[in-house]
DRENDRENVO-380399 format. One record per residue (C-alpha): residue in three letters; x, y, z. Coordinates in steps of 0.001 Angstrom, whole numbers, plus 500000, padded with zeros to 6 digits. Example, Ala and Ser with C-alpha at 12.3 -4.5 7.8 and 13.67 -1.06 7.14 Angstrom:
ALA512300495500507800/SER513670498940507140/
% end
This chain:
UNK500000500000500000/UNK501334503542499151/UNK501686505992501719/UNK501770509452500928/UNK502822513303501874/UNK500214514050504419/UNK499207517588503541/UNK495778519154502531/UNK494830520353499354/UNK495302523334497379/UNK492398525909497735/UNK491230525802493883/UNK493080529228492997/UNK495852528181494229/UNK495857524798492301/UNK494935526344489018/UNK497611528931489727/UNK500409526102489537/UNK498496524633486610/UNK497813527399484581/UNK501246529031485138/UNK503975526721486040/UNK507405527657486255/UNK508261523825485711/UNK506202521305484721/UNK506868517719483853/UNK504844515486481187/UNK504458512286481979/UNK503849509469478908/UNK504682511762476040/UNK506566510659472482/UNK506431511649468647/UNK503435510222467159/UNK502035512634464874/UNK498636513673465359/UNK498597511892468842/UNK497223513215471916/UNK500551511931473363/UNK502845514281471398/UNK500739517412471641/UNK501871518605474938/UNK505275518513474584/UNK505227520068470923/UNK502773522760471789/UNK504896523511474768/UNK508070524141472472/UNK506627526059469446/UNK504851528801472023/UNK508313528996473652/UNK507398527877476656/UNK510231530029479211/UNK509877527318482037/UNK512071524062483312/UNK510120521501480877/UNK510854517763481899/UNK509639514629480095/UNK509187511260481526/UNK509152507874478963/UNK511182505102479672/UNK510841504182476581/UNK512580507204474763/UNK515880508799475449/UNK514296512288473921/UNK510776513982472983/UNK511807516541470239/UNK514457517038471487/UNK514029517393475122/UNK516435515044477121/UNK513828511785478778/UNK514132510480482028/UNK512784506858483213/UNK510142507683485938/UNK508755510144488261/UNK511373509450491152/UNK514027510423488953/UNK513303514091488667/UNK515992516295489659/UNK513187518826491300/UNK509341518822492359/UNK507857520172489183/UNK505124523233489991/UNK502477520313487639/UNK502309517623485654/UNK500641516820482157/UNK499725513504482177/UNK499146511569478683/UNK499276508366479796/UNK495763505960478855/UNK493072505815482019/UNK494844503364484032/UNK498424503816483659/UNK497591507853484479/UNK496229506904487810/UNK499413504983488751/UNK501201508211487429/UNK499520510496489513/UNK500383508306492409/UNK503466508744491735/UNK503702512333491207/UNK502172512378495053/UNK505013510566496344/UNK507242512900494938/UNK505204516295496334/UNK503779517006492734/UNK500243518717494322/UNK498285519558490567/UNK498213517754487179/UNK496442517730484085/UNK494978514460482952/UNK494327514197479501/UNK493014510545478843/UNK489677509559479037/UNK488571506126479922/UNK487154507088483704/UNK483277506166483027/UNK482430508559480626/UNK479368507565478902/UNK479889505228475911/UNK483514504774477462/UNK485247501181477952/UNK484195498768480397/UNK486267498897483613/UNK485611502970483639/UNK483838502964486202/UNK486517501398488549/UNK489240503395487062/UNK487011506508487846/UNK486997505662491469/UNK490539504640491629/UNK491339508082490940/UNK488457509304493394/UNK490234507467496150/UNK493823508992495301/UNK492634511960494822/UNK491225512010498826/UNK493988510123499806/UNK496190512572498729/UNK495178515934498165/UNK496015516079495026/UNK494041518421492871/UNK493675517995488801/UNK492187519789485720/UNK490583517072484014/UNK490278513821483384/UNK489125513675479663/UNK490729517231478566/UNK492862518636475803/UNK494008520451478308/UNK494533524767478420/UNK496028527996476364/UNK498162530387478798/UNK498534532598476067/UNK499715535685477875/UNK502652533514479451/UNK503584531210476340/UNK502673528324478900/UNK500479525713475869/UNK500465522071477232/UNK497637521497475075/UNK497483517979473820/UNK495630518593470926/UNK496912519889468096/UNK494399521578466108/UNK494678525556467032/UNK497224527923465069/UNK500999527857465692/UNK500735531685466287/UNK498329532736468980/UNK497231536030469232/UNK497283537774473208/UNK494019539839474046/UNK492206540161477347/UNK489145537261477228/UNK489209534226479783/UNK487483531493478039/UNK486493527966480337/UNK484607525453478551/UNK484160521589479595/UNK484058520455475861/UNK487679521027474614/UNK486498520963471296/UNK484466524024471499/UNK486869525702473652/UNK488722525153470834/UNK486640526235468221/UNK485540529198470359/UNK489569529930470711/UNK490254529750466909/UNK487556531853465631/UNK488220534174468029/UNK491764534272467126/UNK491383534348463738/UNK489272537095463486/UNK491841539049464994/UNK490175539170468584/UNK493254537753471466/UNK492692535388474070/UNK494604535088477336/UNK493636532302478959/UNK491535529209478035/UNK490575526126480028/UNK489144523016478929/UNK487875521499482499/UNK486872517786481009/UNK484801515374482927/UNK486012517749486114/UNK486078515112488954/UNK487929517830490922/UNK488164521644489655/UNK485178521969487593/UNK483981525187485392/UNK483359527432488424/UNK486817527093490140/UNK488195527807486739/UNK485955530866486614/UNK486906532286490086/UNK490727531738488961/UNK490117533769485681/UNK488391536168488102/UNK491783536764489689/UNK493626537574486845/UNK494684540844485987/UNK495241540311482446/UNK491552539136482040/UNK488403541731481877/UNK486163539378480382/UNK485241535609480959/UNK483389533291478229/UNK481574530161479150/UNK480631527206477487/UNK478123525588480012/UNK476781522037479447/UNK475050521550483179/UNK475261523308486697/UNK476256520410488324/UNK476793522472491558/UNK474311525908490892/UNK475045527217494308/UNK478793527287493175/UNK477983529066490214/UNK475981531625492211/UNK478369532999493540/UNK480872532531490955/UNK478485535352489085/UNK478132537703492585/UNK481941537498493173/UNK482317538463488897/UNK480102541673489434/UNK481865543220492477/UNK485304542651490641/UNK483574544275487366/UNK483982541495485055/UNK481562540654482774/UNK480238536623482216/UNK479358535944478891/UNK477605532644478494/UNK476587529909475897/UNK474160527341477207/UNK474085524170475746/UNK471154521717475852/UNK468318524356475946/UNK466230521934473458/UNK465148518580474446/UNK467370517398471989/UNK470435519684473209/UNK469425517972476714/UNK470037514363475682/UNK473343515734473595/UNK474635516813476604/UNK473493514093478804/UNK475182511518476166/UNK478616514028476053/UNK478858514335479537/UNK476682512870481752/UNK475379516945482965/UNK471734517397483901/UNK470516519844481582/UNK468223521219484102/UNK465143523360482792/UNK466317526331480386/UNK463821528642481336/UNK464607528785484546/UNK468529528622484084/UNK467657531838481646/UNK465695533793484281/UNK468374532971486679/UNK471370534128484160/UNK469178537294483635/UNK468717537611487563/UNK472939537349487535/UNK473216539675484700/UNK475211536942483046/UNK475145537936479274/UNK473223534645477695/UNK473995534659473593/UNK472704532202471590/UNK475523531334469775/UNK479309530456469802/UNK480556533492467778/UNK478495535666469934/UNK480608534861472752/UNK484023536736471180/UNK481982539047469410/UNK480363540292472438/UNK483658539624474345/UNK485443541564472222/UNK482984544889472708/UNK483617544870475940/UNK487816544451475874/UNK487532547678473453/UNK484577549847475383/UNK485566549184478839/UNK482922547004480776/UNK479109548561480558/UNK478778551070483054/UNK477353553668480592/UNK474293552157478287/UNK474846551607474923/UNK471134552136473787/UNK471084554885470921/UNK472441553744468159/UNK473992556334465505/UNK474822554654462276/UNK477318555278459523/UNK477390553685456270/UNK477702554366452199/UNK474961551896451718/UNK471367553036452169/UNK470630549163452413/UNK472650548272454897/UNK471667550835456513/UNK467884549939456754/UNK468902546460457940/UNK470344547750460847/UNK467160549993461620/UNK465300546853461238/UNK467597544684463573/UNK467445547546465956/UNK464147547713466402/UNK464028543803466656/UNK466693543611469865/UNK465065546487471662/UNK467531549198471116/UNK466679552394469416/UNK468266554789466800/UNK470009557683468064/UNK468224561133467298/UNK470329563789465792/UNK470610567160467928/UNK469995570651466177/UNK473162571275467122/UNK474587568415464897/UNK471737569510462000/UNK473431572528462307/UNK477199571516461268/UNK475897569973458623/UNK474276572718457543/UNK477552574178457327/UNK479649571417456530/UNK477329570340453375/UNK474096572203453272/UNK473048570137449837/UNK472972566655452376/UNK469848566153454582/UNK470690564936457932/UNK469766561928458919/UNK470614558530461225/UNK471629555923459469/UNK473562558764457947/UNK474071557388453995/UNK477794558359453314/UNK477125557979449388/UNK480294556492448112/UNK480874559193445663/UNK481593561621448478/UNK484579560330449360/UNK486293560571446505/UNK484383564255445422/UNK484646565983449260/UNK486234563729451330/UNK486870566570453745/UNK483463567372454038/UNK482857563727454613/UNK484796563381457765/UNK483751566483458996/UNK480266565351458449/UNK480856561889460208/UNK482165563551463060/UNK479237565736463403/UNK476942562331463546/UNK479501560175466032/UNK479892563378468127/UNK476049563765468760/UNK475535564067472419/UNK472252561673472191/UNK474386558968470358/UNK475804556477472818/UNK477592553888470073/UNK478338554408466850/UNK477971552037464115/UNK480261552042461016/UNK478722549205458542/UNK480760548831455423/UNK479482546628452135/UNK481499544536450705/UNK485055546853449921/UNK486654544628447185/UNK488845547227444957/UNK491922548773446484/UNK489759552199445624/UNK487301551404447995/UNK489767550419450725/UNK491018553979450304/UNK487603555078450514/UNK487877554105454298/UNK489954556771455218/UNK487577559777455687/UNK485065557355457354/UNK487695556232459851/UNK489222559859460279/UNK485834561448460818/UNK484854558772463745/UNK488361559464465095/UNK487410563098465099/UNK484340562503466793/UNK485723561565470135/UNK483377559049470289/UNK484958556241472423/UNK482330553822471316/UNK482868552965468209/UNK481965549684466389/UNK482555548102462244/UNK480729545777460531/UNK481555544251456889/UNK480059542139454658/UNK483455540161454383/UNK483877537863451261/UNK487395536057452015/UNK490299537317450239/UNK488397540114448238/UNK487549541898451402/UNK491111541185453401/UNK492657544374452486/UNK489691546498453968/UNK489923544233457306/UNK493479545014457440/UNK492868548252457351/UNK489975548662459916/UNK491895545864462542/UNK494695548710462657/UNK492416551027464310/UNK491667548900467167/UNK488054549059466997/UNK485555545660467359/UNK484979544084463713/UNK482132542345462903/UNK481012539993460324/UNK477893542023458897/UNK475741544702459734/UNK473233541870461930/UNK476051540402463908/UNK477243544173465230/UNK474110544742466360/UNK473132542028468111/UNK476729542282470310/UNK475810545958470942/UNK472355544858472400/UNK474118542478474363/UNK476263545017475781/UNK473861547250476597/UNK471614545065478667/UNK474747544123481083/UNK475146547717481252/UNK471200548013481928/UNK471574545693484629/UNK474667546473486108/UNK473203548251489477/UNK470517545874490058/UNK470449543486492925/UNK469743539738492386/UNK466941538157493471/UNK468740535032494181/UNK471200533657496735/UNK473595530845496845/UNK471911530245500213/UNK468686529892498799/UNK470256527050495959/UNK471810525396499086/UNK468555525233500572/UNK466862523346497521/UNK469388521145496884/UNK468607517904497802/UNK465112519017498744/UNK463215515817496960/UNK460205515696499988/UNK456954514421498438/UNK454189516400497936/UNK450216516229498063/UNK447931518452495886/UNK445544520360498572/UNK441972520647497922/UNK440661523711495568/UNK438914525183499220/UNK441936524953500822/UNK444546525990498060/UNK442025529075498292/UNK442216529800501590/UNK445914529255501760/UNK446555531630498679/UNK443955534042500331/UNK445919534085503207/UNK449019535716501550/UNK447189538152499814/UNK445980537291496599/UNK442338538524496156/UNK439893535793495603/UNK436334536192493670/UNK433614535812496628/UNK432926532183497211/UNK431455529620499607/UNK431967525387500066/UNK428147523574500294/UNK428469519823501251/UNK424883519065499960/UNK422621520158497010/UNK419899521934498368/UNK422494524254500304/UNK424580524596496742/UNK421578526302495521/UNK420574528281498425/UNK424688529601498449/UNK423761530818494366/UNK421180532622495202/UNK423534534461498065/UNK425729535207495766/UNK424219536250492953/UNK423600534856489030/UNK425311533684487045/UNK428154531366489522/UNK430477529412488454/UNK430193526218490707/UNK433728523786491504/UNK433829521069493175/UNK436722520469495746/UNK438855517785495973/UNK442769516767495747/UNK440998513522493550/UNK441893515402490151/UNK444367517842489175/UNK442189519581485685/UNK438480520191487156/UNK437569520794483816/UNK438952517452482494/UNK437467515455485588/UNK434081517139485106/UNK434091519099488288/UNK433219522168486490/UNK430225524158485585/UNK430646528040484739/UNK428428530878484455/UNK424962529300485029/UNK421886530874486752/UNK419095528240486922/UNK418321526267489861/UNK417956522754488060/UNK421427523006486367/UNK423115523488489818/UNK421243521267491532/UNK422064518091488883/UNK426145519336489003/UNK425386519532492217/UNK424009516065493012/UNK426622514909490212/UNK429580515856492203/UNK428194515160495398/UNK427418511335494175/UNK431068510421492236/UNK433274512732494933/UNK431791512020498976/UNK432695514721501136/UNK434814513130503620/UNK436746516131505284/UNK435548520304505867/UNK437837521495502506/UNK435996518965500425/UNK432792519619498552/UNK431221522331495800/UNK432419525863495959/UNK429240528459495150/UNK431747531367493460/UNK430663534913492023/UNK431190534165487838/UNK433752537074487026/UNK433879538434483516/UNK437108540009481795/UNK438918539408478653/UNK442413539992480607/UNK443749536584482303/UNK447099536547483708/UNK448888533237484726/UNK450433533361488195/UNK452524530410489431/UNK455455529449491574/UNK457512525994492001/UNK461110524760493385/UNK463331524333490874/UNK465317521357491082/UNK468792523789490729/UNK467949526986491367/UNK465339526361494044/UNK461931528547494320/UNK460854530316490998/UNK458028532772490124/UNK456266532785487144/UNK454078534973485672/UNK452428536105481991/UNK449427535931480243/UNK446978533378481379/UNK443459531040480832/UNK444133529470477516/UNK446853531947476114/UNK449639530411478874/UNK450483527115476953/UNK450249528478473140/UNK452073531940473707/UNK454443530537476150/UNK455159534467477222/UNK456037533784480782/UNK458470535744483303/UNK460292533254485484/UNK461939535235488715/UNK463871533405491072/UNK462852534201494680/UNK462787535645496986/UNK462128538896494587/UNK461010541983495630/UNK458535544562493778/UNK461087546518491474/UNK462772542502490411/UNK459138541116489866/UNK458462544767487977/UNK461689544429485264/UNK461151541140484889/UNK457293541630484033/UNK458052544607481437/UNK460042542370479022/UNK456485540004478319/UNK453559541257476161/UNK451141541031479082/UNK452958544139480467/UNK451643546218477510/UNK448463544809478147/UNK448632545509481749/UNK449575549366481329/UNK446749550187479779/UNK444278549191482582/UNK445052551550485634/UNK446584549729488375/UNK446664546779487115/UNK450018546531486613/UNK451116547719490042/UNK448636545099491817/UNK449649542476489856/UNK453028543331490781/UNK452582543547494292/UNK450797539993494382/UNK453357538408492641/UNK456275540181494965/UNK454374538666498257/UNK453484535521496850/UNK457391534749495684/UNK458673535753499556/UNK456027533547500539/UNK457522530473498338/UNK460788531780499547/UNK460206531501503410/UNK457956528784503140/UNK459616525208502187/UNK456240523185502729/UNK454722524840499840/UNK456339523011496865/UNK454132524530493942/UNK450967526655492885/UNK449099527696489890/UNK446863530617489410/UNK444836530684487025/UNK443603532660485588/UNK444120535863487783/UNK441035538245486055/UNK442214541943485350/UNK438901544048485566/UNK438570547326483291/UNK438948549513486097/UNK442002547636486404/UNK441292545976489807/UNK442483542072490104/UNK440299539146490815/UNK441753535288491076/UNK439047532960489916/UNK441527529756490203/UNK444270527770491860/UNK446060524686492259/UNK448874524174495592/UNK450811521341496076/UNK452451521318499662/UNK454966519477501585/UNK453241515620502503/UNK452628515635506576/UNK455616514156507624/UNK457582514814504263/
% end
C-alpha cells in the first residue's frame, strides 16, 4: 500500500495557479506520434516557447523533440510546479500516484477512459481509483478527459491537441469550457478574426476543479476583463451563484453559451457528459437575475467579448444607436435589427443639423447617415467632417460604422475619411461591421483591425453584440433576486408532495394576499343552491377535491349558470362520484367574474435553482404563447416589475390603471412567501382576472404542499 505526503489540498486558485502558470512542469507518457494526443503537449509547449524548466518522463525514449527523457517520476531532479499527464486511464492513475510521492500537488489528465458515457468497460473502477487517490492525497487535477489549456499571455500551451494555430494572438478574454472541442473552436475563431485570448481552460469530465473554480481563477487575473463560458450543466448551481456575485463586484463581465436548451440539446449533453441539463427557462431567468450575458451562439461569445475588451465594461448604456454607412441598404437592415433587439436609433441634435448645415448644406441629415460612396472621393473633407458631426452627437451612445462589401483597392482607400471622421468625433464607442467575402475583402479588414476598433462579420452580427452590451450595462446596478443560500437550501430538497383541495389551496393563497372572487363550500345540494342565490347569478360552481388535478377534464366544472335545476344536477353529480369526507371537500358556490384579461400566476422549486416565480398571460393563452416571466425568489417589487416589462402582458397591463402595480405587488408577496415557506412546493393561478377599472380578481388555483411528515 502507498503511503503518501500528508498535507491538505490546494484551495482551487491556488491549484489552478500552479496549473495554469507553472514555472516547471513535467509530462508524463509523452513521444512523437504525429497527430497523437501523446505528442501534443510537449510540441505545443516548444513552438509557444514555453520560458519554464520543461521535463519529460518515457522510459521508453531517450528524447521527445528534442528534450532530454528520464525513466520515471522518482528520477526528477526537482518537484515540478504540475504535471501533464498523457498516459491511457489506468496507467495515468498509477502516474499520479506517483507524482504524490514525489510532492507534485496539481496535474492535468488528459486521457479519458474514467466512466464517461459510451467509454470502455472497467471505467467505472478506474474513475473511482482516481476518486480514492485523489482524497487520499490531496492532490488536485484539471481534468480527466481534457485537451488540456492555452496560457497565452505567458507562452505556457500544454495542450494535447493539436488543432489551434501555431501563432496565437494575446488579448484580454478568459474562456472555460468543459468540451475542449468548442473551447477550441471558440479559441480559433476568436483568434482568427483578429480578437486575442489570454487564457483558456478546457475542464473535462472535472472530477475535481470543475467550470466554476476555473471561473473564480480567471476572476483573479489581471490580464483578464472578460470571461466566456461554454456551460453544458450546473452540476453544483450554488457554486455558480456565487461565481456570478463574486464576477460583478470585481467588474467582470460573464458571457455565456448554454448548451442543451432543446430537448434534443438535453440528451446531447446528457450523452457528452453525463450533465443534467436542468430546465432552460429557469437557468435563463436565473442568468438574467445574475446579469450573466446569455447569447445564443458560439461566435456571439468573442463578438460580444470583444465589445467589451475595446469599450471598457458597461457602466454607461449603449442604447442609441447612431449609424454610419455608404449603403442606404445596409443601413435599413440595421434599423430593422434595431428595432428587433430592443435598442433604438440615436436622434440627431439641432446642434449636429446645424454643422451639417455648414459642413454640406446640399445633404439632409439623417441617422443611418448614407455616406454615398461618391463623396469620398468628390469631398472627402466634408465627409469626415460630416461623420464627426453624427459620432459626436451628444444623444448617440455607440456608433455604428457598417461597410458593404470593399473589394477594389479604391474602395479600401475610401475608408479613410470614414475612419478619420469617427476618430474626430471623440466618440469612444465605436463599432465596424463588413460584409466580408474572404480574400476580396482582406485588404479592407486590414485596414479597419489597425484602428483597434471591434469588427464584425455584417451589419446583423454588430448589432446584436451591441444589444448584448447594453443590457449588462442596463443591469449592472441591480440586485439579484437570488442567493447561493437559497440554491443550498433546495438542493437535495426531493420531499413528496400532496395536491391540497381547491377550498383549501384558496384559503391558503387568500391568506398571503391574493384577492379571491367571493365564494362559499356547500356539502349538499339543496344548500349549493341556496349559496347561488347568496351570491348572485350567474356562479360558476367547483367542486373540491385533491381527487383530480384539471376540474375541467374530471368534470368538476360548471361556469356561468343561473338556473336552479342546472346546479342542483352538478350539484348532486359531484356530490354522488366525489363524497365529502373532510371540511375542505365539497362544491364551491363562486361569484362568475367576467374580463377578457387573464394573467397566469405560478410558483415551484426548481430542482437547481430552488423557488421560481412565474408569471404572463393566462386562461388558455399560457400554453400556446408561452410568454412567461420566470423570477427566482425571493424577489422583491422593482425585480418582479423588470422582469414583468420584458412580456407582452405588460403592455396589456399598462393600459388598465393599476393593474400593473397590483399584479406586481401579488406576485412580489406571493414569491417571499415560496421563499420563506419550504412546505409549499408549487401553485398555479389561474387565471388571475384583470377588471377594466384595472382591479384584480383570482378565479383559480392549484397548491401542492409538503406531505405531513415529508
Amino acid at each position: 500500500m502507498h503511503t503518501y505526503p500528508t498535507r491538505p489540498g490546494l484551495d482551487p486558485v491556488e491549484a489552478l495557479e500552479s496549473i495554469v502558470r507553472p514555472q516547471s512542469v513535467v509530462v508524463i507518457g509523452a513521444n512523437e506520434v504525429e497527430g497523437k494526443l501523446t505528442s501534443g503537449s510537449v510540441r505545443n509547449l516548444l513552438r509557444h516557447k514555453y520560458s519554464g524548466r520543461l521535463y519529460v518522463v518515457n522510459p521508453n525514449r531517450s528524447s521527445v523533440y528534442g528534450v532530454k527523457t528520464l525513466p520515471s517520476v522518482a528520477d526528477l531532479p526537482e518537484v515540478p510546479d504540475t504535471a501533464v499527464i498523457v498516459l491511457s486511464a489506468a496507467r495515468a492513475v498509477q502516474a499520479l500516484a506517483e507524482c504524490a510521492q514525489l510532492g507534485i500537488r496539481t496535474a492535468t489528465l488528459v486521457a479519458a477512459g474514467f466512466g464517461e458515457a459510451g467509454g470502455a468497460a472497467g471505467g467505472a473502477a478506474t474513475r473511482q481509483a482516481l476518486v480514492e487517490l485523489l482524497e487520499q492525497t490531496g492532490m488536485r487535477i484539471l481534468g480527466p478527459n481534457t485537451a488540456g489549456l492555452f496560457n497565452v499571455v505567458d507562452g505556457y500551451v500544454p495542450r494535447a491537441a493539436h488543432n489551434h494555430p501555431a501563432d496565437l494572438l494575446a488579448g484580454r478574454i478568459g474562456v472555460v469550457a468543459q468540451s475542449g472541442g468548442l473551447c477550441n473552436t471558440l479559441v480559433n475563431r476568436s483568434i482568427s478574426s483578429g480578437v486575442g485570448i489570454a487564457m483558456a481552460v478546457s475542464t473535462g469530465n472535472q472530477l475535481d476543479l470543475d467550470l466554476w473554480d476555473v471561473g473564480d481563477y480567471l476572476l483573479s487575473q489581471p490580464s483578464v476583463d472578460v470571461i466566456t463560458t461554454i456551460i453544458e450543466g450546473f452540476s453544483a448551481p450554488a457554486k455558480f451563484v456565487e461565481f456570478a456575485q463574486r464576477a460583478q463586484a470585481v467588474n467582470k463581465p460573464i458571457v455565456a453559451l448554454k448548451l442543451g436548451r432543446s430537448e434534443a440539446g438535453r440528451l446531447a449533453v446528457a450523452t457528452h457528459s453525463g450533465s443534467v441539463a436542468g430546465a432552460a427557462e429557469v437557468q435563463s431567468a436565473v442568468l438574467r437575475d445574475l446579469n450573466v450575458i446569455q447569447v445564443d451562439e458560439l461566435d456571439e461569445l468573442w463578438e460580444v467579448a470583444s465589445l467589451i475588451t475595446r469599450w471598457g465594461v458597461p457602466r454607461r448604456r449603449a442604447h442609441r444607436l447612431g449609424v454610419v454607412t455608404p449603403s442606404g441598404g445596409d443601413g435599413a437592415i440595421v434599423a430593422d435589427e434595431v428595432s428587433r433587439v430592443g435598442l433604438s436609433m440615436a436622434e440627431l441634435s439641432p446642434g449636429t443639423c446645424e454643422k451639417f448645415g455648414q459642413i454640406a448644406p446640399e445633404v439632409t441629415p439623417a441617422n443611418p447617415f448614407d455616406t454615398q460612396a461618391a463623396l469620398a472621393v468628390s469631398a472627402p473633407d466634408s465627409l469626415s467632417g460630416q461623420i464627426a458631426a453624427v459620432a459626436g452627437d451628444g444623444g448617440t451612445d455607440a456608433v455604428l460604422l457598417a461597410l458593404p462589401v470593399l473589394a477594389t483597392e479604391g474602395a479600401v482607400a475610401s475608408l479613410g475619411p470614414h475612419i478619420e471622421g469617427l476618430r474626430a468625433s471623440g466618440q469612444r464607442n465605436i463599432a465596424v461591421s463588413a460584409w466580408m467575402a474572404g480574400d476580396a475583402t482582406s485588404g479592407a479588414v486590414r485596414v479597419i483591425r489597425e484602428t483597434g476598433w471591434p469588427l464584425f462579420d455584417g451589419s446583423v452580427r454588430a448589432v446584436r453584440a451591441i444589444a448584448h452590451y447594453d443590457g449588462y450595462a442596463r443591469r449592472c446596478d441591480q440586485l439579484p433576486s437570488i442567493s447561493a443560500d437559497s440554491v443550498r437550501a433546495a438542493a437535495g430538497d426531493d420531499a413528496p408532495a400532496e395536491l391540497l383541495t381547491y377550498w383549501a389551496a384558496r384559503q391558503l393563497l387568500a391568506d398571503l394576499g391574493v384577492p379571491f372572487n367571493r365564494a362559499v363550500l356547500a356539502g349538499d345540494a339543496e344548500t349549493v343552491v341556496r349559496r347561488a342565490h347568496e351570491i348572485g347569478f350567474p356562479v360558476t360552481l367547483k367542486f373540491s377535491s385533491n381527487a383530480f388535478t384539471h376540474k375541467a377534464d374530471a368534470g368538476a366544472l360548471l361556469q356561468a349558470v343561473s338556473d336552479d335545476v342546472t346546479i342542483r344536477d352538478f350539484a348532486d353529480s359531484a356530490l354522488g362520484r366525489w363524497p365529502v369526507h373532510a371540511a375542505d371537500e365539497g362544491v364551491t358556490v363562486e361569484e362568475h367574474v367576467y374580463s377578457n384579461l387573464p394573467v397566469f400566476i405560478g410558483g415551484h422549486r426548481d430542482a437547481e435553482f430552488g423557488p421560481v416565480i412565474l408569471v404572463g398571460l393566462g386562461g388558455g393563452f399560457a400554453e400556446p404563447y408561452s410568454d412567461i416571466a420566470r423570477i427566482p425568489a425571493p424577489a422583491d417589487a422593482g425585480q418582479v416589475r423588470r422582469a414583468l416589462d420584458t412580456t407582452t402582458l405588460a403592455i396589456l397591463l399598462h393600459k388598465r390603471r393599476g393593474a400593473f402595480d397590483a399584479i406586481v405587488e401579488t406576485v412580489a408577496g406571493l414569491s417571499q412567501a415560496l421563499h420563506s415557506d419550504p412546505a409549499i412546493r408549487s401553485f398555479d393561478i389561474n387565471p388571475v382576472l384583470v377588471r377594466d377599472d384595472g382591479s384584480i380578481v383570482a378565479v383559480d388555483a392549484r397548491v401542492e404542499r409538503r406531505s405531513v411528515g415529508g
